[in-house]
DOKOL-64136 format. One line per field, with one value per atom (N, C-alpha, C): residue in three letters; x, y, z. Coordinates in nm, 2 decimals. Example, Ala and Ser with C-alpha at 12.3 -4.5 7.8 and 13.67 -1.06 7.14 Angstrom:
2
r <- ala_ala_ala_ser_ser_ser
c1 <- 1.32_1.23_1.32_1.28_1.37_1.29
c2 <- -0.57_-0.45_-0.33_-0.22_-0.11_0.00
c3 <- 0.78_0.78_0.78_0.71_0.71_0.79
REM end
This chain:
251
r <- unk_unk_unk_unk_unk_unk_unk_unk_unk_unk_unk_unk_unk_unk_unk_unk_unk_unk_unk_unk_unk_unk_unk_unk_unk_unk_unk_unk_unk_unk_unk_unk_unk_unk_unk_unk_unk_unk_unk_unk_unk_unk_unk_unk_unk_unk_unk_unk_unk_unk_unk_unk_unk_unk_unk_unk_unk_unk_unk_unk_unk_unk_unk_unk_unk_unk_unk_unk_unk_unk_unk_unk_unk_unk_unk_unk_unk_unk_unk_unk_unk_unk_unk_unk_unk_unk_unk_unk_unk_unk_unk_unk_unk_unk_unk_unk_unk_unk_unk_unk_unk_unk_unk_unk_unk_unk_unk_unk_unk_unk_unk_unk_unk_unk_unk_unk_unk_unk_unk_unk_unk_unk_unk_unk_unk_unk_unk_unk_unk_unk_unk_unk_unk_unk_unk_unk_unk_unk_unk_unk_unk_unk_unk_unk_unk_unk_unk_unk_unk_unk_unk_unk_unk_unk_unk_unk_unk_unk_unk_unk_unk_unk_unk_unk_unk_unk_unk_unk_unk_unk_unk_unk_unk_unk_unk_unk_unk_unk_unk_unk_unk_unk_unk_unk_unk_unk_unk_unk_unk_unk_unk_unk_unk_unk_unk_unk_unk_unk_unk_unk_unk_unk_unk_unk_unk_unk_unk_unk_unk_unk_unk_unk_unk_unk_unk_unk_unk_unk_unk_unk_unk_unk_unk_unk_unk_unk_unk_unk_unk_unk_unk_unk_unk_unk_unk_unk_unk_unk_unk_unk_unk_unk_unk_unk_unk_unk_unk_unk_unk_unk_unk_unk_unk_unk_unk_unk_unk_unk_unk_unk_unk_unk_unk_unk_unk_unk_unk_unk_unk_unk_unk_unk_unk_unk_unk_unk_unk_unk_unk_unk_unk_unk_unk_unk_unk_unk_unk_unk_unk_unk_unk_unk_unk_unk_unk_unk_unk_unk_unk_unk_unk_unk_unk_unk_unk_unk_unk_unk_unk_unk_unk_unk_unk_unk_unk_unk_unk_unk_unk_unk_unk_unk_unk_unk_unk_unk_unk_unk_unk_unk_unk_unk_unk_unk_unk_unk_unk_unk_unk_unk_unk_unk_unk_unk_unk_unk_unk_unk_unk_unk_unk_unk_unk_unk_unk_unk_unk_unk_unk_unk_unk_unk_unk_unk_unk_unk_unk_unk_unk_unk_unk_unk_unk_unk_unk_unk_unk_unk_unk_unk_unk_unk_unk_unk_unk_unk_unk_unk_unk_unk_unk_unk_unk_unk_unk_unk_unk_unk_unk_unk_unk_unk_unk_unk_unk_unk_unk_unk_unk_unk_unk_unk_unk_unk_unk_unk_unk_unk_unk_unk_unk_unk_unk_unk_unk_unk_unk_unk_unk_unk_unk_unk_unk_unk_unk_unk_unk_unk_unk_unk_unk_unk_unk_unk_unk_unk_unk_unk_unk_unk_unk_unk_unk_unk_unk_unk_unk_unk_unk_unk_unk_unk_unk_unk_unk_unk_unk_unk_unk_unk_unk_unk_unk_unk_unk_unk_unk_unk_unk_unk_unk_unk_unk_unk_unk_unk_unk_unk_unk_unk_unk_unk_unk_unk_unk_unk_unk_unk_unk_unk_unk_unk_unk_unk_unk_unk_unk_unk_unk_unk_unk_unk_unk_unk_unk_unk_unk_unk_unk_unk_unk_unk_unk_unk_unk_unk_unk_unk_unk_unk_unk_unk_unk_unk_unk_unk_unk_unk_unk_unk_unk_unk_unk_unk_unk_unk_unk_unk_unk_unk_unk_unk_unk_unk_unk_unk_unk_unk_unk_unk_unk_unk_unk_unk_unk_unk_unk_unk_unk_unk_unk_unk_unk_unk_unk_unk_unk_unk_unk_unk_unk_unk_unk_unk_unk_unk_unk_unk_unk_unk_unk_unk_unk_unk_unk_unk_unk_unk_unk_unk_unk_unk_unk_unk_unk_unk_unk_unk_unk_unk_unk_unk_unk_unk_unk_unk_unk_unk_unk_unk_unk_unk_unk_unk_unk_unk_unk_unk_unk_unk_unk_unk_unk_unk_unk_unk_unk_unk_unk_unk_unk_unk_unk_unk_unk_unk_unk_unk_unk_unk_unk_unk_unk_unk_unk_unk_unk_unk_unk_unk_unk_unk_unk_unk_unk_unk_unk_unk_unk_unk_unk_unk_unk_unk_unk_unk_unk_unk_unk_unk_unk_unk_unk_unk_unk_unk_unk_unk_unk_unk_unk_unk_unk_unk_unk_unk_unk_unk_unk_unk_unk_unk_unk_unk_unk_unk_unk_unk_unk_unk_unk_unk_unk_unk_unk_unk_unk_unk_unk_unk_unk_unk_unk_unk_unk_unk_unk_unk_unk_unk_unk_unk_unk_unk_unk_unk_unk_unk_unk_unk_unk_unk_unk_unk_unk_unk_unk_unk_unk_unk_unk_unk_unk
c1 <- 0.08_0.00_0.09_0.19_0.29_0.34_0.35_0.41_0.32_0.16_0.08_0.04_0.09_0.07_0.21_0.29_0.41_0.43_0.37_0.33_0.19_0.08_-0.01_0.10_0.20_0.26_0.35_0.41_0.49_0.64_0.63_0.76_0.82_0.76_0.80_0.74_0.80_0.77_0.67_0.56_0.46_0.49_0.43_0.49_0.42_0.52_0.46_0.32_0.39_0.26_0.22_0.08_0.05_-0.04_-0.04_-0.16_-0.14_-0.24_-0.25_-0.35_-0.23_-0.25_-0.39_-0.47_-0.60_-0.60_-0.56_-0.59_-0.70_-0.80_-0.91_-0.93_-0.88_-0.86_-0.84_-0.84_-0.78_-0.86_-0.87_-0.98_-1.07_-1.18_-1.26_-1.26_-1.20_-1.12_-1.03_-0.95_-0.86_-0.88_-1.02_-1.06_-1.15_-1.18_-1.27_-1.24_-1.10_-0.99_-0.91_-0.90_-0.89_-0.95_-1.09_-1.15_-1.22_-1.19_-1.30_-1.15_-0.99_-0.96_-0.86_-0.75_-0.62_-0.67_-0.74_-0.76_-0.83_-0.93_-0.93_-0.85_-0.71_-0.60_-0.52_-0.49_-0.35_-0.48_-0.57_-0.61_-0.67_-0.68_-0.65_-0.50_-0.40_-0.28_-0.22_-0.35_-0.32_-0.27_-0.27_-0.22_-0.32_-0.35_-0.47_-0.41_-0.45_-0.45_-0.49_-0.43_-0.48_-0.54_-0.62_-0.67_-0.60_-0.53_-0.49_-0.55_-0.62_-0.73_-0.61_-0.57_-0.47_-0.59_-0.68_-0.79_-0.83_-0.74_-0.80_-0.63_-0.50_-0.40_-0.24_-0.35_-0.28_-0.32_-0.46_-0.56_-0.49_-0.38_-0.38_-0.32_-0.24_-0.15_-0.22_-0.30_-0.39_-0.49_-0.48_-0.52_-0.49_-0.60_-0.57_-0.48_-0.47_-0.40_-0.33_-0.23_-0.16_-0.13_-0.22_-0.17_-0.08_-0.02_0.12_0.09_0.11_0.11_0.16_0.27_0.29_0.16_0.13_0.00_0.11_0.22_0.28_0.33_0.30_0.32_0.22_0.22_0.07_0.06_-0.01_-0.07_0.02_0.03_0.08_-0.01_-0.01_-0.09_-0.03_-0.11_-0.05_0.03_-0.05_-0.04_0.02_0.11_0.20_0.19_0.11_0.01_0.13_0.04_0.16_0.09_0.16_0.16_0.25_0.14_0.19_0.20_0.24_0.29_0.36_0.46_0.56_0.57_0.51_0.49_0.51_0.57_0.58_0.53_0.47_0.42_0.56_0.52_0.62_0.59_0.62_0.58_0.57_0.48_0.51_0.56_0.59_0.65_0.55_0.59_0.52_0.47_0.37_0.39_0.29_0.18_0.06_0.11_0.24_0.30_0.35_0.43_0.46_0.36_0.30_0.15_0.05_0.04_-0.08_-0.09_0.00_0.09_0.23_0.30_0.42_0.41_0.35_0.37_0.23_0.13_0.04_0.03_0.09_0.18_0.24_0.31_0.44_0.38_0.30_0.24_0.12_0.05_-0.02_0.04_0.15_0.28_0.33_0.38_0.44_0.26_0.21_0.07_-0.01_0.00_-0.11_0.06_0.16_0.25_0.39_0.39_0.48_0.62_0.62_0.76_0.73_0.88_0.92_0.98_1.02_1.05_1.15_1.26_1.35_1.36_1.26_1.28_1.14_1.19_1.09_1.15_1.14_1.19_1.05_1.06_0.95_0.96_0.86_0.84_0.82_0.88_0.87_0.85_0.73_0.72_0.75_0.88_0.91_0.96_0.94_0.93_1.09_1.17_1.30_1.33_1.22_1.28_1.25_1.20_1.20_1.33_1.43_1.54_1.61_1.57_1.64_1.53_1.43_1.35_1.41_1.40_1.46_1.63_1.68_1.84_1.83_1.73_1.72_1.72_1.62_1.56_1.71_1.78_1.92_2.01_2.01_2.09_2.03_1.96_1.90_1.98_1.92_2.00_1.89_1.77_1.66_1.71_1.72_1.79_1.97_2.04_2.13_2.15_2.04_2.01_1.95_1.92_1.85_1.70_1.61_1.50_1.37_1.44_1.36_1.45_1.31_1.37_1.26_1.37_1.25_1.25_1.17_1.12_1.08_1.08_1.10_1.20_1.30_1.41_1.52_1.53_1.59_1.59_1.40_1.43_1.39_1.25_1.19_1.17_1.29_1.30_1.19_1.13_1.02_0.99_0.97_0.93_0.82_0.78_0.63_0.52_0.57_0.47_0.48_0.55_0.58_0.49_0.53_0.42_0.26_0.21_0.08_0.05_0.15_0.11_0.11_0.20_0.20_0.08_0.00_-0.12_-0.24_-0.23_-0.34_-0.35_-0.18_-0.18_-0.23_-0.26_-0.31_-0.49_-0.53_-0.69_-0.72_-0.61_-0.67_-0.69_-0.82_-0.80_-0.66_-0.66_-0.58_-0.58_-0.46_-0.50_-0.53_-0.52_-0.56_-0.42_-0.41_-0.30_-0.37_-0.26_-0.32_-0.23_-0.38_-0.36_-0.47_-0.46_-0.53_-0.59_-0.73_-0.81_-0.78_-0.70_-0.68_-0.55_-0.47_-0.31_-0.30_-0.19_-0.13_-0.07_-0.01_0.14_0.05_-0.10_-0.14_-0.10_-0.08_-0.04_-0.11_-0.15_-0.25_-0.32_-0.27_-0.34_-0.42_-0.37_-0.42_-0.58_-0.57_-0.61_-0.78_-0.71_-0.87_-0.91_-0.82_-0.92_-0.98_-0.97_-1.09_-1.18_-1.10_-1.26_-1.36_-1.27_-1.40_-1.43_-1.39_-1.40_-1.43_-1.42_-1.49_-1.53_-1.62_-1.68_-1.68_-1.74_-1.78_-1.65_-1.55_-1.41_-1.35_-1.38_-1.31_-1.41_-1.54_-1.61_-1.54_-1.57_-1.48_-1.33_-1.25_-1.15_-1.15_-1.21_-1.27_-1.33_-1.41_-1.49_-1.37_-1.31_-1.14_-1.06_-1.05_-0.94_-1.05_-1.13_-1.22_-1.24_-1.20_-1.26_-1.10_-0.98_-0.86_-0.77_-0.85_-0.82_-0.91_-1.00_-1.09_-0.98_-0.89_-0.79_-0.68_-0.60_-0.50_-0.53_-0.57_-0.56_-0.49_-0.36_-0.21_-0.24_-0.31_-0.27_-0.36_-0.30_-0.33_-0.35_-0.42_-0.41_-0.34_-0.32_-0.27_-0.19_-0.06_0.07_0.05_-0.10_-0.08_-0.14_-0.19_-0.21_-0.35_-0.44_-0.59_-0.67_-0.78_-0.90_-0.92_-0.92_-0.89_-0.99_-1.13_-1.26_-1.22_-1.11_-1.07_-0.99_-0.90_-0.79_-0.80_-0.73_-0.73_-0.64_-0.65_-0.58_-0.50_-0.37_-0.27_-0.18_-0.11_0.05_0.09_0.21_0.22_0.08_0.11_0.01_0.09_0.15_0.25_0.21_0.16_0.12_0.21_0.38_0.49_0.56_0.48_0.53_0.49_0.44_0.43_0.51_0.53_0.69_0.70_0.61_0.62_0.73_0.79_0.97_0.93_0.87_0.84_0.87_0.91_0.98_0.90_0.73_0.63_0.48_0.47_0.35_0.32_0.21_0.20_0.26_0.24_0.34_0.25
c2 <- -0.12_0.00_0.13_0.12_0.25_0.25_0.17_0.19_0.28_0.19_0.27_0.43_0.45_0.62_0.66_0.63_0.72_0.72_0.63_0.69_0.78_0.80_0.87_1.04_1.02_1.13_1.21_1.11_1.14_1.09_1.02_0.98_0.88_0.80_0.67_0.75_0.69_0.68_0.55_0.62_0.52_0.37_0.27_0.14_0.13_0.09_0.03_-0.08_-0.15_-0.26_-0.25_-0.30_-0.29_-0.41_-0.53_-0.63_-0.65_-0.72_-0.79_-0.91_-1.06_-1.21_-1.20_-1.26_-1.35_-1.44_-1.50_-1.61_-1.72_-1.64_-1.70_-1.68_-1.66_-1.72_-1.57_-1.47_-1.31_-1.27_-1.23_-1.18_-1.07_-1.05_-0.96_-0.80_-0.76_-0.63_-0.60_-0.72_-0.62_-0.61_-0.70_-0.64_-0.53_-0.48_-0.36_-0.27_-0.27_-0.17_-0.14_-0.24_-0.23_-0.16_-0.18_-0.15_0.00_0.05_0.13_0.27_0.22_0.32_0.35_0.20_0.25_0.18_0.13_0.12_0.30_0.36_0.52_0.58_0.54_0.69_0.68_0.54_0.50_0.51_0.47_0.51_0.65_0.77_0.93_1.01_0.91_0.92_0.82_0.77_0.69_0.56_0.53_0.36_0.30_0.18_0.09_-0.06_-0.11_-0.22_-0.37_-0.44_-0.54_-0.65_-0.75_-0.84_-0.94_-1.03_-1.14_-1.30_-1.36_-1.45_-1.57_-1.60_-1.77_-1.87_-1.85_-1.98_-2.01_-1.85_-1.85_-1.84_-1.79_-1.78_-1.85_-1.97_-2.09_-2.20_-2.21_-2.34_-2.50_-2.53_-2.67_-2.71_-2.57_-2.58_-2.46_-2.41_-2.32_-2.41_-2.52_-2.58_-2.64_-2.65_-2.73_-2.84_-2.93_-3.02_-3.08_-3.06_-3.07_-3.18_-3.24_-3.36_-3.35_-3.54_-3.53_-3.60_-3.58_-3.71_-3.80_-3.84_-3.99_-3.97_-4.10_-4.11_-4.22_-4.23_-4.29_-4.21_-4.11_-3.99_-3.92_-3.95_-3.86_-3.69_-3.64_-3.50_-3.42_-3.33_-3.21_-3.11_-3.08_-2.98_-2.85_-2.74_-2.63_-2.56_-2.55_-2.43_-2.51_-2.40_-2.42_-2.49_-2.61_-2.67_-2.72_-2.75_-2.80_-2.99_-3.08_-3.16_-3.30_-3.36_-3.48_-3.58_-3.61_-3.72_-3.82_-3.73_-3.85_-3.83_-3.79_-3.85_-3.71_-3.58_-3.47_-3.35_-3.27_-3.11_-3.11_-3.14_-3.03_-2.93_-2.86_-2.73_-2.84_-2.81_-2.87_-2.74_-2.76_-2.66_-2.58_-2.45_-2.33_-2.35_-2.40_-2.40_-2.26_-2.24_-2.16_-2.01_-1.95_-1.83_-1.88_-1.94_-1.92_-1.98_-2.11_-2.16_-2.06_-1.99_-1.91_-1.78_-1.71_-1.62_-1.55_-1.67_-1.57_-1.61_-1.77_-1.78_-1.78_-1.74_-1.68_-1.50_-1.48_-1.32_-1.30_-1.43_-1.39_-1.45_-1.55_-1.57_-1.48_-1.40_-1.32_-1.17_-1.17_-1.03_-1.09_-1.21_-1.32_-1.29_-1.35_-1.34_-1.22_-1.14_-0.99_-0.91_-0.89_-0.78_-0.83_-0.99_-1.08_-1.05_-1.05_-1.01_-1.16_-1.18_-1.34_-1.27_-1.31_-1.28_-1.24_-1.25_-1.16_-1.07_-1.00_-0.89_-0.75_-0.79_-0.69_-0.71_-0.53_-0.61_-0.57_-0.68_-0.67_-0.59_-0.49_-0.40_-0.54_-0.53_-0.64_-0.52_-0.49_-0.38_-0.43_-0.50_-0.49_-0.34_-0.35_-0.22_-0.20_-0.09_-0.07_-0.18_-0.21_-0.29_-0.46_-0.45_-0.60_-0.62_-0.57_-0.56_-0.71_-0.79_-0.94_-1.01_-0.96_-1.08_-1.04_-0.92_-0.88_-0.92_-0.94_-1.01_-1.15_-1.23_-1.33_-1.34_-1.26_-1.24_-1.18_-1.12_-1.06_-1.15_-1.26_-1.40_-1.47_-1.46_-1.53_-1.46_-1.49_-1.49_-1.35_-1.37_-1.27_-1.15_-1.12_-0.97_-0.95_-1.06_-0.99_-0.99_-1.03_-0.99_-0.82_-0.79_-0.67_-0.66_-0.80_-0.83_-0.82_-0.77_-0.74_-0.58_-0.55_-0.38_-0.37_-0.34_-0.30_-0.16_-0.06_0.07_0.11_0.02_0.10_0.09_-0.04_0.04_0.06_0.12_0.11_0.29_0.34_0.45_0.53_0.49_0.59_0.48_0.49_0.42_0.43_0.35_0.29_0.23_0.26_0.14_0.08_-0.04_-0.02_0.05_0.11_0.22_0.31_0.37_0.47_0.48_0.38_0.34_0.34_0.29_0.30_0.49_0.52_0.64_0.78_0.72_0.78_0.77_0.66_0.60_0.70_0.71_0.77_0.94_0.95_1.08_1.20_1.08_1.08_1.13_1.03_1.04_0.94_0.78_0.70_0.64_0.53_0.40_0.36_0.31_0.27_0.12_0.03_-0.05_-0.17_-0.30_-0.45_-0.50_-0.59_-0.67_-0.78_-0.78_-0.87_-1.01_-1.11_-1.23_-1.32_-1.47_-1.52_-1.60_-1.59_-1.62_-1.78_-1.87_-1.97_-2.03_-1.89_-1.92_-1.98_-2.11_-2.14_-2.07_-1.95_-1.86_-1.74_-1.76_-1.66_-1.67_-1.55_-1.60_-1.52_-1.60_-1.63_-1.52_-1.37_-1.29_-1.26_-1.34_-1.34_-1.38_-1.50_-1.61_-1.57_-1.52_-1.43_-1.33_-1.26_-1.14_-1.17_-1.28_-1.34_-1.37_-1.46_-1.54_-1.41_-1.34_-1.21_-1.12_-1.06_-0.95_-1.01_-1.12_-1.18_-1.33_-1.36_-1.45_-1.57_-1.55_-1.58_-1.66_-1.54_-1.58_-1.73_-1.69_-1.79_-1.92_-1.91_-2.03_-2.11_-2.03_-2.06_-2.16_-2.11_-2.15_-2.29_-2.30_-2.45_-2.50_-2.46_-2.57_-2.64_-2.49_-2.59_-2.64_-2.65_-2.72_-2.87_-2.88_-3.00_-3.08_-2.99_-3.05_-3.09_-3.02_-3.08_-3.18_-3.19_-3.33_-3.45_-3.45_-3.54_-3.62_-3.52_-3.64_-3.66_-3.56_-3.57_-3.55_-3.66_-3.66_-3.59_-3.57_-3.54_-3.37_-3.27_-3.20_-3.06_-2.97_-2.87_-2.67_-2.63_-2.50_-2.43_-2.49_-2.40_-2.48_-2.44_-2.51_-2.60_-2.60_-2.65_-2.83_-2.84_-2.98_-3.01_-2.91_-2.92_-2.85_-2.92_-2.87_-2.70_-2.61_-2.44_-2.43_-2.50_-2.45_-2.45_-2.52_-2.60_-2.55_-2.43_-2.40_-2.27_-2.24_-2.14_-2.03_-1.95_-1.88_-1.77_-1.77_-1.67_-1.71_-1.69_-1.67_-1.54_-1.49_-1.33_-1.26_-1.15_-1.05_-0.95_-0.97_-0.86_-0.89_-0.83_-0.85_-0.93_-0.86_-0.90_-1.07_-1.11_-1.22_-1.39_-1.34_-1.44_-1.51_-1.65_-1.74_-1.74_-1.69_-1.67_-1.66_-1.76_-1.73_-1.75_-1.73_-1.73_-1.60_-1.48_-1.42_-1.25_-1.34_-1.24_-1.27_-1.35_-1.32_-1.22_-1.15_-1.07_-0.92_-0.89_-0.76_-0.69
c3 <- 0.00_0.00_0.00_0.05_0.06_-0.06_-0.15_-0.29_-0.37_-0.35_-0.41_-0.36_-0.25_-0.18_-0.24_-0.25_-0.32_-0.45_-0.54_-0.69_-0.70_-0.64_-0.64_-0.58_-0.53_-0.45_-0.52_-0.64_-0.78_-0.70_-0.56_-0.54_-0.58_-0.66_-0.73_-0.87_-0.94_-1.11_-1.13_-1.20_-1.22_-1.30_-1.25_-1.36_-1.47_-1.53_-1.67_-1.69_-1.57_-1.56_-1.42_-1.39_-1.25_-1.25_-1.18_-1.11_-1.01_-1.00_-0.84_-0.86_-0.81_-0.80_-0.75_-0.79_-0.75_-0.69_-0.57_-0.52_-0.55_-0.55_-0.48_-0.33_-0.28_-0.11_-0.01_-0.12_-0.04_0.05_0.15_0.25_0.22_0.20_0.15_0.21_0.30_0.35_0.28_0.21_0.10_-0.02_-0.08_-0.17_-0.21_-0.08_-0.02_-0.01_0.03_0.05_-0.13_-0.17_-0.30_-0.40_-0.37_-0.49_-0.44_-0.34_-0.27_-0.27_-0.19_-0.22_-0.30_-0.30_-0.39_-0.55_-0.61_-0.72_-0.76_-0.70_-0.80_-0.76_-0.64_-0.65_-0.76_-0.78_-0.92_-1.03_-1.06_-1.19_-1.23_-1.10_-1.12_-1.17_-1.12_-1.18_-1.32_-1.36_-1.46_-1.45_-1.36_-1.35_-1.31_-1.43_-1.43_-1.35_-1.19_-1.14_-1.21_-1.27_-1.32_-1.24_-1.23_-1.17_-1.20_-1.15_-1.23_-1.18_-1.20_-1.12_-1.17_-1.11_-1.08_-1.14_-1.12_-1.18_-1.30_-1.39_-1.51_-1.61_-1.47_-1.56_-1.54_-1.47_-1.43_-1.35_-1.44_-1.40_-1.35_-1.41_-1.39_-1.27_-1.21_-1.09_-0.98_-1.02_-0.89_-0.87_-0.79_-0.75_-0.55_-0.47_-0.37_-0.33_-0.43_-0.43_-0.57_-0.56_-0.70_-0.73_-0.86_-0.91_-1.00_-0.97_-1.08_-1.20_-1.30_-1.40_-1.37_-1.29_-1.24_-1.16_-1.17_-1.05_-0.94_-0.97_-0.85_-0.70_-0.77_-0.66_-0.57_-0.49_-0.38_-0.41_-0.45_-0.48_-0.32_-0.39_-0.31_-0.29_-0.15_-0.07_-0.11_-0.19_-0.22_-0.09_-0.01_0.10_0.21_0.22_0.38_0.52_0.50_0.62_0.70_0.79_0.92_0.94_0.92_0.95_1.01_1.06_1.17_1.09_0.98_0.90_0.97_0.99_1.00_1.22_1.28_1.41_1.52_1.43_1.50_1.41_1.50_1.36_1.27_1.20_1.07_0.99_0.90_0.81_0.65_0.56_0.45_0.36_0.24_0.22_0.10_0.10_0.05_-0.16_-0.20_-0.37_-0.41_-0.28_-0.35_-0.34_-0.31_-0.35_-0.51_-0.56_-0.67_-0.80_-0.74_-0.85_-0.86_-0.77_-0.78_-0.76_-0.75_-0.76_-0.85_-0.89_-0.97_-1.06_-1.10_-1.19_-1.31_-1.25_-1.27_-1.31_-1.23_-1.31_-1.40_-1.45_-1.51_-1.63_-1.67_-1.74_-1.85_-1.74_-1.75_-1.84_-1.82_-1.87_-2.01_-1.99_-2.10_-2.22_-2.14_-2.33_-2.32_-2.23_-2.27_-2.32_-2.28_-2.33_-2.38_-2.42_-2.49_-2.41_-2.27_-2.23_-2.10_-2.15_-2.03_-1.96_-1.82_-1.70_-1.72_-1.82_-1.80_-1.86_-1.92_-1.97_-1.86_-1.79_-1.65_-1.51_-1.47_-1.33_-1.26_-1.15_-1.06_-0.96_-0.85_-0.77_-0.61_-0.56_-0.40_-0.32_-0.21_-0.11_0.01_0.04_0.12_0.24_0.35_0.38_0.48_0.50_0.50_0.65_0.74_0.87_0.83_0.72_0.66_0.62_0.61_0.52_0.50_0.62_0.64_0.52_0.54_0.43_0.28_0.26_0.12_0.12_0.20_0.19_0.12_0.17_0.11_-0.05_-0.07_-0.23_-0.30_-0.24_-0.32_-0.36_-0.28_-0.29_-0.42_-0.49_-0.62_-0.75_-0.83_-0.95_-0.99_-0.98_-1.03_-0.98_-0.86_-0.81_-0.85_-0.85_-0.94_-1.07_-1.16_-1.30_-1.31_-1.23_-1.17_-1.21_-1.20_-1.23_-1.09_-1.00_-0.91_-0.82_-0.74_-0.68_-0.58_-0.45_-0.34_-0.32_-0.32_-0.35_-0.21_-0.20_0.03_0.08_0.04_0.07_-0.02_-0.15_-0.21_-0.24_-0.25_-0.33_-0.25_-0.17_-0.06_0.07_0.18_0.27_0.36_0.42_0.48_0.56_0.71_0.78_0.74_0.82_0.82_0.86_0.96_1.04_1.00_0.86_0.84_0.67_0.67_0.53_0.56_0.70_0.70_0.74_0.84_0.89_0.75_0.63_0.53_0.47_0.46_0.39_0.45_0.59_0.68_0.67_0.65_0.63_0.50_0.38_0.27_0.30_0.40_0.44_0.41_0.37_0.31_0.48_0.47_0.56_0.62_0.72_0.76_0.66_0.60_0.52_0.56_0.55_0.66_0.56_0.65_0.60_0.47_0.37_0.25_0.28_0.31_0.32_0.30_0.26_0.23_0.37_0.37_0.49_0.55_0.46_0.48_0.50_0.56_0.51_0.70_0.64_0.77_0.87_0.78_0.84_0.89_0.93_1.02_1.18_1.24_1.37_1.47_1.58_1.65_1.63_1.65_1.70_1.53_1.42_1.33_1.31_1.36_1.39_1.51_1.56_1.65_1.62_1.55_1.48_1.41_1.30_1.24_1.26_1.39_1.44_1.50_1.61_1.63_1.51_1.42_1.37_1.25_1.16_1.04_1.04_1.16_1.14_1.06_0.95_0.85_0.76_0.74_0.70_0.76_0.93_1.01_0.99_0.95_0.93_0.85_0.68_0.58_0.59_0.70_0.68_0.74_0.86_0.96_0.81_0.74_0.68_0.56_0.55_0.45_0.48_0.59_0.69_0.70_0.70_0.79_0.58_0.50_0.36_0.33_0.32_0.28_0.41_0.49_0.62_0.56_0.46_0.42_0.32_0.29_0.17_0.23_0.31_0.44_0.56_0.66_0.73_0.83_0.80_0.89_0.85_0.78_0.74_0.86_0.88_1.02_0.94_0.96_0.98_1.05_1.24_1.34_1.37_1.41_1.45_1.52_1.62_1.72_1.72_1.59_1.49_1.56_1.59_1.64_1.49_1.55_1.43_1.48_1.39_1.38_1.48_1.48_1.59_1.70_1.73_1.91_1.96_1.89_1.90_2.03_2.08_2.24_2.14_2.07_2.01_2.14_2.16_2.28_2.27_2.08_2.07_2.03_1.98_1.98_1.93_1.97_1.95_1.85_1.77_1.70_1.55_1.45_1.36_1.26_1.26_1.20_1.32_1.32_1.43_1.31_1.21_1.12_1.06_1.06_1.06_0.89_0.83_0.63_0.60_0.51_0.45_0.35_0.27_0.14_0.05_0.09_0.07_-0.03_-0.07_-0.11_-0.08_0.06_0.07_0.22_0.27_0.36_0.29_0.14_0.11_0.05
REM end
């Protein structure tokens, strides 16, 4: 959101391209927030927000469970679940950031503006006290091709509080964190704000936790390897307390 307040501000240079991944799974506050206040400030400055629906621009792998053409292989759980497989919680590992997400993007840039991933650099908003997560991303080959660029801390440095209190100072909303209502890597205090404050969301997620346990068994929402309804939610209370290493989601 602070990216989008400092091109509306003329402090970034407007992009050439602009979307934003469709999950499916986004929490309806940030499409609210979306569509209500930073989609008419960038398209008063001329930058049109694209939609990019993962369902429609990378059907075979935006999916819940990823099948393989070997059928000798057991399907893969997209998302980051925590599972008792093998006799202790483990983490499975992260596919629904880059299936339904990058590569869903990159595809989407590839056949509407015929440019493959190396000929664009991408915008990451990470914000200047993130700086350890964006260290990671510098270690790839993409950031030293110079195919990626963090703009909070690179061009207009940024905390995060500095980014929201810049957003508010605008007169926008304060903004909600963008995540998918079903993500593992919510943490606790994540986890109860839903249940009090979006109901409904939190049903949602119990009823997809209780529908992807119907094929995996072993497979958890909350670290704590209970069904999400049962759970006593009182782990940090710090918003940035989220264990995410994935390196672009929560941005």
């Amino acid at each position: 959101m602070g990216i989008g307040a400092l091109i509306v501000q003329g402090k970034l240079k407007r992009p050439d391209i602009a979307g934003i991944a469709d999950t499916g799974f986004e929490a309806a506050s940030t499409w609210k927030y979306y569509n209500e206040t930073l989609f008419p400030a960038l398209a008063a400055v001329g930058v049109e927000i694209h939609r990019i629906k993962a369902s429609e621009w990378n059907p075979k792998r935006a999916t819940v469970f990823y099948e393989y053409k070997d059928k000798t292989r057991d399907p893969d759980l997209q998302i980051p679940a925590f599972s008792t497989r093998f006799g202790t919680v483990s983490k499975l590992s992260n596919h629904c950031t880059g299936r339904w997400k990058i590569e869903a993007m990159d595809k989407w840039i590839r056949q509407t503006y015929g440019l493959t991933r190396s000929k664009f650099c991408a915008w990451i908003g990470f914000s200047f006290d993130e700086a350890s997560r964006a260290l990671r991303m510098m270690d790839g080959e993409e950031y030293q091709n110079g195919l990626i660029r963090f703009p909070l801390i690179h061009d207009v440095r940024l905390s995060r509080q500095q980014a929201v209190k810049l957003v508010e100072d605008m007169g926008w909303p304060k903004p909600p964190r963008s995540a998918c209502w079903c993500c593992p890597n919510h943490s606790d205090f994540e986890w109860a704000k839903m249940k009090n404050e979006r109901p409904a969301e939190f049903a949602k997620a119990v009823a997809f936790e209780q529908e992807i346990r119907k094929r995996d068994p072993d497979a958890w929402l909350h670290r704590s390897a209970m069904p999400l309804n049962e759970v006593a939610f009182d782990g940090p209370t710090d918003l940035l307390s989220t264990p995410c290493d994935s390196g672009v989601c929560f941005v």
